[in-house]
N, C-alpha and C positions, 0 to 999 in steps of 0.2 A: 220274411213271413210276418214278423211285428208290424211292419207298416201296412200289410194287409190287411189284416185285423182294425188295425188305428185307423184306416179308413173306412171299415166296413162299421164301426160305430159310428165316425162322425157322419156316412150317411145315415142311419138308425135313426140320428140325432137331428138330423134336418126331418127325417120323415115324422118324428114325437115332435116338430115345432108347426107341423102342419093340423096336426087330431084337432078337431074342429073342437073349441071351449075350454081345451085343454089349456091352459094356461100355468105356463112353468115358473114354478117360482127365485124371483132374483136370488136370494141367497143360497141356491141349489149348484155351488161350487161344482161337484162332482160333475152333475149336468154339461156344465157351460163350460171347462177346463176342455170335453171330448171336441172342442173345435178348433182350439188351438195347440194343445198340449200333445205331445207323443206319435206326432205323426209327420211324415215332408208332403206334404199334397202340394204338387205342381197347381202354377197359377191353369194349364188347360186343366187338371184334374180336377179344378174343382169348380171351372164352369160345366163340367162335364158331369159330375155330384150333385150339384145345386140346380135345377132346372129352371124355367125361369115360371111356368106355370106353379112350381113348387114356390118359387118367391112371391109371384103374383097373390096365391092363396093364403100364406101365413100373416102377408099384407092386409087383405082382406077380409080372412077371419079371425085370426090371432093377432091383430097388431102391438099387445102388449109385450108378444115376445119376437117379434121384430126391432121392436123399439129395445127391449132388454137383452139382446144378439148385438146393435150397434152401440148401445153402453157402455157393453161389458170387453166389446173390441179396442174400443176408445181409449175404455180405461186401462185396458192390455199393452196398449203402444205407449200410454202415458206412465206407466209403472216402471216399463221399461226404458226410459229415461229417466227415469230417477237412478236408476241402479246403474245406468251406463252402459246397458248392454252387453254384458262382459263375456256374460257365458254362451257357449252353444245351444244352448234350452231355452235360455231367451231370444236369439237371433232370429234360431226357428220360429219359437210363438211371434214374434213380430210378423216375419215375413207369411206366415198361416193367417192372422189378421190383416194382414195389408193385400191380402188373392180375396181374402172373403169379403172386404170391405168392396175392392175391384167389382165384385160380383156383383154384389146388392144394392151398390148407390144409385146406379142406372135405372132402378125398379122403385125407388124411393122419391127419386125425380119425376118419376113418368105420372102418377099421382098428385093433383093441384092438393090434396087434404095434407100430405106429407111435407111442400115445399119448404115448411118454414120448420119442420121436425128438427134439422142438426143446429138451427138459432134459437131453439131453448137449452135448456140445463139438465145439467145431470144431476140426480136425486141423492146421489152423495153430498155431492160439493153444495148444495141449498141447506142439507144439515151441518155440514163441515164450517160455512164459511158466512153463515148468517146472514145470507141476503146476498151477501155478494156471490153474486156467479160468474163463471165464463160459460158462454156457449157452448154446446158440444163440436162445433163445426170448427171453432178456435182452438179448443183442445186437441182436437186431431191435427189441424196444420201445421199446430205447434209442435207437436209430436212428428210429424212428419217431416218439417225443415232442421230439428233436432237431431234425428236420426239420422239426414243426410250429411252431416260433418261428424259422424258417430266414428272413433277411433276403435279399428279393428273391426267395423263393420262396413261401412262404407268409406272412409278414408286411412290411408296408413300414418298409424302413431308415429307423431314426433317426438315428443318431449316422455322418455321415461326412464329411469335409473332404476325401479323396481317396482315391483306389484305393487306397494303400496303410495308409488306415486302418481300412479293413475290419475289422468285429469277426471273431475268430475263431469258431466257431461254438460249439466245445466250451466257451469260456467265458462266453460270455452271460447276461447275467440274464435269464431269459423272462419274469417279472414285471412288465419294461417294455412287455412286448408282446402284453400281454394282449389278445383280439383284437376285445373291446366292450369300452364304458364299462359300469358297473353296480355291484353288489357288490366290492367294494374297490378298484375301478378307476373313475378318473373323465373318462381321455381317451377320446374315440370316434374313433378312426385313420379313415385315410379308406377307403372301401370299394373291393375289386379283386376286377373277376369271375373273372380268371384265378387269384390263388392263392385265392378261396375254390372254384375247383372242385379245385385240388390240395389244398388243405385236408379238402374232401370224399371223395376218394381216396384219403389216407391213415388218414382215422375209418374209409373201408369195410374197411378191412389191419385196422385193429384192433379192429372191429366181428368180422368173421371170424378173429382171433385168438381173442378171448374167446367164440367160439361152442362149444366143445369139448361143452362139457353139453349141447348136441344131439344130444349121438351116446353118452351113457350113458341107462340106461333109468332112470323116474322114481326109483327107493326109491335109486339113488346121485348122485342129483340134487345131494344133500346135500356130498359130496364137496370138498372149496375146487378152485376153481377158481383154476390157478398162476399161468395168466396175468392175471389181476386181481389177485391177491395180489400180485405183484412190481409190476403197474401202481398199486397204490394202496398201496402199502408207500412208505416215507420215503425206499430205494434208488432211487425216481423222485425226483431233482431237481426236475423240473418237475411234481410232483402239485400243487401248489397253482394256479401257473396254468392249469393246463386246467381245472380246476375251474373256475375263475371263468371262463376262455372258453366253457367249454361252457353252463354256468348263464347269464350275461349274452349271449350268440349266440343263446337262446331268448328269455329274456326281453325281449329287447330288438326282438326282429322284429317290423315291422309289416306284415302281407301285401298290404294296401291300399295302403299308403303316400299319397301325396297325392291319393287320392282317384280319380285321372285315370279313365275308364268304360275297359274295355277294357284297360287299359295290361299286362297281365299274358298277355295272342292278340300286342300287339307286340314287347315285350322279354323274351327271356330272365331266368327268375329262379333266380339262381345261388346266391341265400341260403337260399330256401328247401331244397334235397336236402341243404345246410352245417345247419341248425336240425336237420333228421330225423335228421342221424347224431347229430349231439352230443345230442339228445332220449334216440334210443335210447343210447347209449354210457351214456350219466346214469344210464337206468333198468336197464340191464346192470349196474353198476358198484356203484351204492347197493342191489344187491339181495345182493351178495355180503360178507356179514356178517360178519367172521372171528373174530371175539370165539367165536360161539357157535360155527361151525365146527371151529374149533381144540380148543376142547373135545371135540366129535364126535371127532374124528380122532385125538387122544393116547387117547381110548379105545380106539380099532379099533388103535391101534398098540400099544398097550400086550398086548392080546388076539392081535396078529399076532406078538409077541415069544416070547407064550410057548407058542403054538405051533408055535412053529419049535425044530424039534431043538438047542439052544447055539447056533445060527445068530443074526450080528446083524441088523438090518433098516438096510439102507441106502438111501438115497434120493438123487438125483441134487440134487435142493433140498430144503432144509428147508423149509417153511411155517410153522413153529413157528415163526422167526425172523425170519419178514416185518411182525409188531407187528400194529398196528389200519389199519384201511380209512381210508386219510385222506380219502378222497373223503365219509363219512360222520362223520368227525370234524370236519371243516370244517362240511361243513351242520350238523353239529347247535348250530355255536358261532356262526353267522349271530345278531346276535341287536337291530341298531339298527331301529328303525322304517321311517325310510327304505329299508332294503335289504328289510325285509319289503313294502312298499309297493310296491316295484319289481317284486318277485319275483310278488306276488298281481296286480296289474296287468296284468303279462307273460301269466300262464295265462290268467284271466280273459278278455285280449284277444285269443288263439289259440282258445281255448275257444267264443268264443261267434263267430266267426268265419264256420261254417257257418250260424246263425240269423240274419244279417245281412238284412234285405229290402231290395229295391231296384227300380225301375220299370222299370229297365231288363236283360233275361233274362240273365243270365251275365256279368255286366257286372262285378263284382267276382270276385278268385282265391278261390277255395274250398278248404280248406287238407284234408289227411284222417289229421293224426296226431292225433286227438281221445282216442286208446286211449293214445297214450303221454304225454299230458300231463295224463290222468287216474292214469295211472298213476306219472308222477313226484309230482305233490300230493298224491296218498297217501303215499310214501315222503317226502316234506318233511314234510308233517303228524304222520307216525311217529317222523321222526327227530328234527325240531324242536316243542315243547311249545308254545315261547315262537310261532312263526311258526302254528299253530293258535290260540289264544288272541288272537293279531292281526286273523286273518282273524276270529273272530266277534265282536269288538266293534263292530263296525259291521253295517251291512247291505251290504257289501260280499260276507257270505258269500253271498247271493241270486244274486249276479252268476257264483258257481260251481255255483248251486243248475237256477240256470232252465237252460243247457246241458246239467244230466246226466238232467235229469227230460227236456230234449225226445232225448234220444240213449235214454235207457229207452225213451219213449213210441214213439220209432217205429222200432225193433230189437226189438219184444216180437214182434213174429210173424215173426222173420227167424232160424233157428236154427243161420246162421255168426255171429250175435252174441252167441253166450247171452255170450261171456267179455264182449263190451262191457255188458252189463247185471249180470254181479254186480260188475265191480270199482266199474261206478254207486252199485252197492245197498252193494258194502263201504264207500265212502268217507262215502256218506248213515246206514250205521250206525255208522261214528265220530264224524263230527257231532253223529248226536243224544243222543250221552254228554256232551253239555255242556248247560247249564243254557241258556245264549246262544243257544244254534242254535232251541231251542223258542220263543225270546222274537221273533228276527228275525222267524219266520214268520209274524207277525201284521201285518206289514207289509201294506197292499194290494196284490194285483196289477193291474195292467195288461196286457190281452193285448196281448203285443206279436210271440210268438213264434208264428207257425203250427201248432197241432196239432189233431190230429181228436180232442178231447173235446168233452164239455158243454159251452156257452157262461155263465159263472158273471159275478156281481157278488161279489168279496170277495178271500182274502187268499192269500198264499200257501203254507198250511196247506191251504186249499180246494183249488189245485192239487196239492200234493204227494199228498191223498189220492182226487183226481180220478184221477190218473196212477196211484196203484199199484192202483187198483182196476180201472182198464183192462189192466193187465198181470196180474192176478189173473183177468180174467173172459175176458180176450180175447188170452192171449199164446201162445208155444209153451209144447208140455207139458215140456220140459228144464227151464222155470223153474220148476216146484212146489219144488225144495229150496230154493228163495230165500224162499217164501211164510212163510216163519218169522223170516225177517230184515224183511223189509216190513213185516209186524206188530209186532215190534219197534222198531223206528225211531219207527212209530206211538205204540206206548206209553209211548218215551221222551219224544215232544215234548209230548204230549197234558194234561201238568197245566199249560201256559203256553198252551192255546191260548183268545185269551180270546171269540171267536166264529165259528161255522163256518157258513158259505152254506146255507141249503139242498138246492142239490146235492151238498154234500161229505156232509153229515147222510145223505142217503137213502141214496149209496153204502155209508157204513160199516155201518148196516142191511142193506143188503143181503148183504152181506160176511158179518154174520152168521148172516141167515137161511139164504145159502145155507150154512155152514160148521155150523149148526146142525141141518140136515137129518137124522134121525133113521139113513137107512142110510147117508148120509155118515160121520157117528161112528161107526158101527158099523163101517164096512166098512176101517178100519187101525188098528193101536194106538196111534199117534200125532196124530189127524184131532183127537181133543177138544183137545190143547193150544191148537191155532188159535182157539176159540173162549174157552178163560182170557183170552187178549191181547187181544181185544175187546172181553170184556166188563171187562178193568184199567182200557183206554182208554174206554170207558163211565164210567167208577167215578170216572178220575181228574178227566175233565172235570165231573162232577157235585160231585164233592165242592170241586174248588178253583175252578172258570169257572164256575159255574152261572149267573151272573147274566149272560153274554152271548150264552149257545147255547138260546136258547129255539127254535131251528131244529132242532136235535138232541134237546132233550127233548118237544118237538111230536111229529119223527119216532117217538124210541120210545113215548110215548101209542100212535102210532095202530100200529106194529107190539109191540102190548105180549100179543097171540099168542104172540108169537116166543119172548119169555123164561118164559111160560108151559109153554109145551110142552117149553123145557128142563128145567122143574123138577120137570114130571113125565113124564120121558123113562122108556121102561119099564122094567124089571130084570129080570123075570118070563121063562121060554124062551120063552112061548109069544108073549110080547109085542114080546122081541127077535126071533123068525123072523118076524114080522108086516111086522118093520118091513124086513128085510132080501128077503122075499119079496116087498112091494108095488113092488118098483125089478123086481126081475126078472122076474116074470111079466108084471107090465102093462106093461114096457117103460119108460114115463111114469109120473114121478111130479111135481106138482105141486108148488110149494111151497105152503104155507098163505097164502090170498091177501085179502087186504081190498078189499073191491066196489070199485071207481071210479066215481066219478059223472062226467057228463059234463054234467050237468043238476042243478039244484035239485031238491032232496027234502029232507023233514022230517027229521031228526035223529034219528037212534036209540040206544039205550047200544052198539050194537055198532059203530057207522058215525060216524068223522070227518071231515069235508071233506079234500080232497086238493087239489095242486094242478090249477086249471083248465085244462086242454088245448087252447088256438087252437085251430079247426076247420082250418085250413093241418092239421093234426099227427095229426088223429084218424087219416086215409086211411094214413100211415104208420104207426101203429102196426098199424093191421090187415095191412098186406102183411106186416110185418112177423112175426104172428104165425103166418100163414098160411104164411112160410119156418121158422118155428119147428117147428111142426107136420110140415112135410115133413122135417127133418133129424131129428125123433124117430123117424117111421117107418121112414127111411131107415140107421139107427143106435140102436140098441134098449139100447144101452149108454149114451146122453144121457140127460141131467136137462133138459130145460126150466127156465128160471128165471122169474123174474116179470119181465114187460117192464117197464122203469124208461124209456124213452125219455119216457115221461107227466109221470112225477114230476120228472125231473132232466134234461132237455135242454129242456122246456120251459118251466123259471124260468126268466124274464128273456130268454126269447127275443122277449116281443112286445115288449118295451124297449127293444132292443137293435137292435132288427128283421135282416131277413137279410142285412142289405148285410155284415156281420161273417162271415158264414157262407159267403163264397167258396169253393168246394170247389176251385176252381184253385189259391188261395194256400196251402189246405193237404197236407201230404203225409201221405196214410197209411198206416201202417204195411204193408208187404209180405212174404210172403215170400220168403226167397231166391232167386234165381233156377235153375234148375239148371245143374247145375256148378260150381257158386263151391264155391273152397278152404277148407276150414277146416281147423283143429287140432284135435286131442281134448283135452277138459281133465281133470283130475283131480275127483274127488268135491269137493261143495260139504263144509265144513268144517261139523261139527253146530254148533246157536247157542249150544248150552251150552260148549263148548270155544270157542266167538270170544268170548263174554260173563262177564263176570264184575258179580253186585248189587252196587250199594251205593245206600245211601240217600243224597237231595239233602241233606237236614239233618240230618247227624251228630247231632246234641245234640239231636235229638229221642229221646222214648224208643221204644224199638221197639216193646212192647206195646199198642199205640194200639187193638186190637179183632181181629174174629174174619179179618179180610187176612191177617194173619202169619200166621195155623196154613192158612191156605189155597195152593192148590199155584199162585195167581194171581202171586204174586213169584217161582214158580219150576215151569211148565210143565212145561219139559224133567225135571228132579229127581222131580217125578211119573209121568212118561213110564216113568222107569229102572226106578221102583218096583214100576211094575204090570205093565212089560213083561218086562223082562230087567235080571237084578240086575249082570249083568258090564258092558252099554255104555251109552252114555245113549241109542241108538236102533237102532233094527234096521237091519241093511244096506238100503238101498237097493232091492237084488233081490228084498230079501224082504216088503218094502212092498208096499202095493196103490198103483199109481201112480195119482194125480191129474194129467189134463189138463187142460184147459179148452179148450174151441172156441169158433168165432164166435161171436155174438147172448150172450154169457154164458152158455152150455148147459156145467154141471160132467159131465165124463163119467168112469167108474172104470174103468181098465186093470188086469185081474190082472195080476199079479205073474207071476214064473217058478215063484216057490217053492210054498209051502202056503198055502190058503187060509188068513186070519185067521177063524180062530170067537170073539168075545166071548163073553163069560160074566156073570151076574148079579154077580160078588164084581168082577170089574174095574170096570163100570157106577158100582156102587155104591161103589167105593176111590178114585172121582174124580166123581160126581155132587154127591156130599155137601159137594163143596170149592169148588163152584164158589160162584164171590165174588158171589151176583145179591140178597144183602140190601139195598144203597143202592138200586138199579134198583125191588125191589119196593115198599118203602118210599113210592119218589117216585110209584108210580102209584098205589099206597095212596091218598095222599095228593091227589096233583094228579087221576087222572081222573073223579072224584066233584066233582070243580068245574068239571070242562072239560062234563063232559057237562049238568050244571045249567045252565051259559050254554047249552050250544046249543038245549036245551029250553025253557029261558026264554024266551032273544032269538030262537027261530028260525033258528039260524045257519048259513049255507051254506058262508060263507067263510071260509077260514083264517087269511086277516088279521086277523081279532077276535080269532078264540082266541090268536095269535102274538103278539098286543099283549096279552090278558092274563098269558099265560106271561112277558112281559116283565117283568113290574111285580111277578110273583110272589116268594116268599121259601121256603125250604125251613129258612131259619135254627132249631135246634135243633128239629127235626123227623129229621134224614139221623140214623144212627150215626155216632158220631165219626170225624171224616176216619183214613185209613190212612195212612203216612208214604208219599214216594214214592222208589218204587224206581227207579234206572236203572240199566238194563243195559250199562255203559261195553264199548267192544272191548277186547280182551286180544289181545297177539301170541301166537300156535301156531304149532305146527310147521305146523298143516297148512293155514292161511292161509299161512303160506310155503311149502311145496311147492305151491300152488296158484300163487300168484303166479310160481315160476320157470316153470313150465310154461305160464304166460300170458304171460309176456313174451317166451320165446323164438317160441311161438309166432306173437302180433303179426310181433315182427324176420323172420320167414321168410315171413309172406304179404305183408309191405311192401315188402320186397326185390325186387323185383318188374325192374330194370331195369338192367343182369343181374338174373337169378334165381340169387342166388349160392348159395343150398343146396338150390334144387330137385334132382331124382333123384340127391341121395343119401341113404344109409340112415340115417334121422334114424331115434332111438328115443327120446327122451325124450315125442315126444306123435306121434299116428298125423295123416296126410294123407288127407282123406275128401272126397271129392266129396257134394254135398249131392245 
């Protein structure tokens, strides 16, 4: 009943700070006691108290006693470190200041007049301390990093032989109290649900402290962020052990725990919302770089000096004089094996968390910051050289590999994930800037994960290129600016892959048949590069694996149309309108298709065996074809593709038989539901600005043959030359947009701008380069002997020809191998602005309970209902 009461004042009390003029006076103790003293108000209870047009207003017309609401909190928290916190009366008043603070800094931020409010002073400390001040925004962090090594509050007392040997608070080492074993700590304290939810209340203060860059618009994104600066500046005492608390509190959590069915419907899990702040705080904290920042900003000041009339520039803080981001100086000096083991362990075991199966429906906790622990392994990977080079020596990198291909795989047709699927594709093209990462995927898989692809025998290079050819053929159209990164990745791992499934083989084919398509190239200035990267990844596997992809060099025999028709793609006007008019009048255009048999028949020089089609499979492909047919009609702007369900879902399905192909156990990709929140993200970053060449073997010489003068080790660099001399690619708007829809139907979306007209001197200033000498060579060579067996021996089945392609040799037949090029990732500016506007993002749709920045005026990324 008291607490009823004690609430129904402290609203009274928010409604007296709204009375227009009324201005409360500071020294009015009794007042200002009714907000924190005498009462438990739940952190919901008192966004549910506090309205935010109620905050917007006391903002607006009482600002004196907003400003003397956050003083007097300030100085609530800071009192309460002086005294240690001891008592239950002060616990409470902290944790009552630290919901109200939650509430009202978002509303303080959203206001440009306010921004610099918590970097002046408090009107105490200016009388107290003669000039010398601290900030108010320093005063709270320091109250708040104080608090969080607070004995008997947030961590359990060690050292006491009786009440009056009390550590005092201010003097404590927090090093001893670091709050996991792990990374430079090797006691594990004993675990307490009550301070890890006060633990978790005070990350949400500081989580919303350092949310300001929510409410600047992206291009000052850039901007240092003050309150991380002084949190991860050497003026934090305690920067070292939150670090480690926050790194070992993730790493160390096991969701599962002993296994128990259900245990997570009976008890409360308090560690878990403890992981998600320190998660997010980490990837907050390690994104704020100050090295390059600081250089940013003596520019802008230097240029604001001298436009000020004699006037100096003063600043309420320096930022200049906060040093380096320790929170990133520490990771990056991680450097024993053991810690890396812990730390890879840790994601790894969070990571694949959701893939878990089990007999029983719901029966284990299912965790859902998968975005933010993808997104801290990037920022370790970035910051730590040594902690990358760890994770690929082993095949331990699979264990981070198979979680992001199944979170790609089934988010490609969900378009609130596109951010979950580039930071996938960013981390998969850092990766495969190592020599190691292409070596692991040779590894065999075992389906162990549920996804709705092909059912394959082989590695997991087969799956990585099963998966991006599903998101290629069947994702949302938002992903086309990735489709240069995918391919990418591809051609980096592609000279260590030493054998490919047959269903991986027919995908990449197809990849390029469709990407080959005569008004596909035509119809943007950029569509030919996609097909340099395939045919590299052709080139590299031939020239250094040849002897284990006789699945791959079968497939190009028989699709050896394909590279044909490249090489005489027309130049001519009348041949280019031919080819641009056959898409648009007839609606349908076909790809060039090679018969299927379904049945024995004689051999002919035009016709190779295919795979054979179970009669279970013939009936689906025809429905299938016949929903193809009706989405042409229905949509005059689809391409039909060649149905591959023949070729490539039915290797190894009579092997394997259906009992694998449970469509219960797997989940398919969906799209979003309506209504679901997303963020807007900023433009994918071009690949030529994320990538920089270099060759695997330096000491090779470069001039190895006609590769180097071709635009095949540098697509993009081509792109610049034929399109526009000033960018390496046209905006965006001005593209012709590539979708793709279900069944694999490629569809062209104009643009807003001007149509792309090709010309004969472009055609031919990138025809001429393309790299398809080893390709034609080998058919040169090999299909005058493939076609002789089939003739000879009568041959129907592809099993023969596949066993002779095995035993084949192309040894001093190909042109001499080309050196291999890998496109390593390079940091940019605009992979960093991508990344802030994706992480803030994440923090504001996970936030979810409170929703502590919903309706207010965020501008750094828009709020769109899907």
């Amino acid at each position: 009943m008291g607490n009823t009461d004690s609430k129904l004042n402290f609203r009274k009390a928010i409604v007296q700070l709204t009375q227009k003029n009324q201005k409360i006076d500071n020294s009015d103790e009794q007042f200002w006691e009714q907000f924190w003293q005498g009462h438990q108000t739940t952190l919901e209870d008192v966004f549910a108290l506090v309205t935010a047009s109620e905050i917007r207003q006391i903002r607006n017309d009482n600002p004196a006693n907003l400003a003397t609401l956050c003083y007097k909190a300030v100085e609530k928290l800071a009192q309460a470190v002086d005294s240690s916190c001891r008592t239950q009366a002060d616990q409470q008043c902290v944790l009552n200041c630290v919901r109200l603070l939650v509430r009202i800094l978002p509303y303080i931020f959203e206001d440009d007049k306010w921004r610099d409010f918590f970097w002046s002073n408090l009107p105490a400390q200016e009388q107290a301390n003669h000039g010398q001040t601290v900030p108010l925004a320093q005063s709270l962090l320091n109250a708040i990093c104080d608090l969080l090594f607070c004995p008997d509050f947030t961590v359990t007392a060690t050292r006491r032989a009786g009440p009056d040997k009390a550590e005092e608070l201010a003097n404590i080492d927090s090093c001893e109290y670091i709050w996991e074993a792990g990374v430079g700590f090797a006691q594990s304290p004993p675990r307490n649900a009550h301070m890890e939810r006060r633990r978790t209340e005070l990350l949400k203060l500081l989580l919303t402290c350092f949310s300001e860059p929510m409410y600047r618009p992206p291009q000052q994104s850039e901007e240092p962020n003050k309150w991380i600066a002084y949190f991860t500046s050497a003026d934090n005492r305690h920067a070292l052990p939150l670090f480690t608390s926050f790194l070992n509190t993730v790493c160390s959590y096991d969701p599962v725990g002993f296994g128990v069915p259900y245990n997570h419907l009976l008890f409360a899990d308090t560690t878990e919302p403890l992981v998600e702040a320190c998660l997010q705080l980490l990837i907050v904290t390690l994104d704020h770089d100050m090295v390059v920042q600081q250089q940013q900003q003596q520019q802008q000041q230097q240029q604001q000096l001298t436009h000020a009339a004699g006037g100096v520039l003063v600043t309420p803080y320096d930022e200049g004089s906060c040093g380096d981001n320790l929170f990133i100086n520490y990771l990056s000096r991680v450097h024993r094996d053991e810690d890396f083991h812990f730390v890879l362990r840790g994601i790894t075991r969070l990571l694949n968390n959701p893939l878990v199966q089990n007999y029983l429906p719901n029966s284990t906790k299912r965790l859902h910051c998968h975005q933010e622990l993808l997104i801290l392994f990037w920022k370790i990977c970035d910051y730590n050289k040594k902690f990358l080079y760890f994770v690929l020596k082993s095949s331990d990198v699979l264990d981070i590999l198979i979680p992001i291909l199944y979170h790609l795989n089934y988010s490609r047709a969900d378009q609130s994930r596109v951010g979950l699927m580039h930071i996938g594709v960013f981390i998969l093209l850092l990766l495969s800037g190592e020599r190691n990462f292409g070596v692991r995927l040779n590894k065999a898989y075992s389906a162990t994960v549920p996804m709705d692809i092909p059912v394959f025998t082989g590695t997991h290079a087969d799956l990585l290129i099963t998966v991006f050819h599903k998101i290629i053929a069947t994702g949302h159209q938002r992903l086309q600016p990735l489709f240069d990164c995918l391919l990418t990745i591809l051609v980096n791992v592609s000279p260590y892959l030493k054998t490919l499934s047959m269903v991986a083989s027919v995908k990449l084919l197809h990849l390029l048949e469709a990407f080959s398509t005569p008004w596909f190239l035509l119809s943007a200035p950029s569509n030919h590069h996609l097909v340099f990267f395939l045919l590299e990844i052709f080139n590299n596997i031939i020239q250094y694996q040849f002897d284990g992809n006789s699945n791959l060099v079968y497939t190009i025999i028989r699709k050896r149309h394909v590279f044909h028709a490249m090489a005489n793609l027309p130049t001519d006007m009348a041949g280019i309108a031919k080819c641009l008019s056959g898409r648009k009048t007839g609606g349908k255009f076909n790809l060039p298709r090679v018969p299927q048999r379904k049945q024995a028949s004689a051999m002919n020089s035009q016709e190779l065996p295919s795979a054979q089609v179970p009669d279970d499979y013939a009936d689906e492909d025809e429905e299938d074809e016949d929903a193809e047919d009706t989405e042409v009609r229905l949509d005059t702007n689809a391409v039909a593709e060649e149905d591959l369900e023949s070729e490539t879902e039915s290797h190894d399905r009579s092997q394997l038989g259906d009992s694998q192909l449970d469509a219960g156990a797997v989940l398919t990709a969906q799209p979003a539901e309506p209504g679901t929140l997303k963020t807007s993200l900023l433009d994918t970053p071009d690949i030529g600005q994320m990538t920089e060449r270099e060759q695997a073997h330096p000491n090779e010489k470069a001039d190895l043959g006609p590769f180097d003068k071709s635009p095949v080790s540098s697509p993009r660099a081509e792109g610049a030359k034929s399109t526009s001399p000033t960018s390496m690619s046209l905006s965006r708007e001005d593209q012709t947009r590539l979708s793709v829809a279900h069944r694999a139907s490629i569809r062209m979306v104009p643009g807003d701008g001007d149509r792309w007209t090709p010309t004969p001197e472009w055609i031919v200033s990138w025809r001429s380069k393309l790299p398809l000498q080893t390709i034609m060579r080998l058919l040169q060579v090999l299909v005058p002997q493939v076609e002789k067996i089939c003739i000879d021996k009568g041959l129907t089945d592809e099993s023969e020809i596949l066993k002779f392609l095995q035993h084949g040799t192309l040894v001093g037949l190909l042109p001499v191998p080309h050196p291999i090029l890998i496109r390593k990732y390079q940091a940019n500016s605009g992979t960093t602005a991508w990344f802030r506007t994706y992480i803030w993002g994440v923090i504001y749709l996970r936030n979810v309970e409170p929703a502590i920045w919903y309706d207010t005026e965020v501008k750094l990324f828009e709020i769109q209902r899907v």
